[in-house]
N, C-alpha and C positions, 0 to 999 in steps of 0.2 A: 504494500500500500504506500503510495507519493501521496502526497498532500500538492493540489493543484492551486486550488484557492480558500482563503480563509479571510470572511468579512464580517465580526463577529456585532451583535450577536445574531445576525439571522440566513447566514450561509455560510458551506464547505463543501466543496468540490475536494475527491479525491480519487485515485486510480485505483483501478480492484482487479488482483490477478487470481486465479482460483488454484488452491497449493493442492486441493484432496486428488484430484486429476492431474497426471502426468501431460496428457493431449491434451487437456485443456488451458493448462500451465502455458504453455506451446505455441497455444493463439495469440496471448499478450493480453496486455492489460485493458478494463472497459471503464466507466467514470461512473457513479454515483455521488449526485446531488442532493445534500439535504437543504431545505429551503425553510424558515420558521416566520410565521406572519402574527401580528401579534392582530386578533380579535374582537369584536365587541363583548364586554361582561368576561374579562379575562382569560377569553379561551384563546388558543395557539395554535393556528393552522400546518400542522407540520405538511410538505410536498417531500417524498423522496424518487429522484427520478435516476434511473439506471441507464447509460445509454452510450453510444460511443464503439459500441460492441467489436473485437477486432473479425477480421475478413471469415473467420473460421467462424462454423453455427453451432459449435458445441454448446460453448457457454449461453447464447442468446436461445436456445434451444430450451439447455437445463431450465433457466429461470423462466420462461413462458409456462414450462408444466408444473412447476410448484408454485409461482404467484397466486393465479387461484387459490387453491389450499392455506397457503400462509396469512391471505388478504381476509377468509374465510374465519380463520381459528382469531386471530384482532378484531374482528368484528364483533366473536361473539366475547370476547372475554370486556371487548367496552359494553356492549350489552349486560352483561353480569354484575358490572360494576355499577352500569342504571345512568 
């Protein structure tokens, strides 16, 4: 992980290589932004966005089949919380 950009407090851009996968290690590294906007009645829109993806479709691949699922199990656990 590089650190690309840092403008604090409401963004970081950073590089993300994937260490579990040898081939995917391989492909290089993609960008993940996190983005924080501050709300009405103190809520805090966080935006994370992934993108950048290098030439190979491994990795841009992996995370399209888990996103779902992951976006799924946040959901309900802010629902839990009410």
């Amino acid at each position: 992980m590089r650190k690309v950009a840092y403008e604090p407090p409401s963004r970081l851009v950073y590089s993300w290589v994937v260490k579990y996968d040898e081939s995917m290690t391989a492909e290089g590294p993609s960008r993940v932004t996190w983005e924080l906007e501050d709300k009405e009645d103190g809520i805090t829109k966080l935006t994370v966005i992934h993108d950048d993806f290098p030439s190979g479709r491994g990795m841009a691949l992996s995370r399209l089949v888990r996103t779902p699922v992951e976006v799924h199990v946040v959901q309900a656990r802010i629902d839990a919380v009410g």
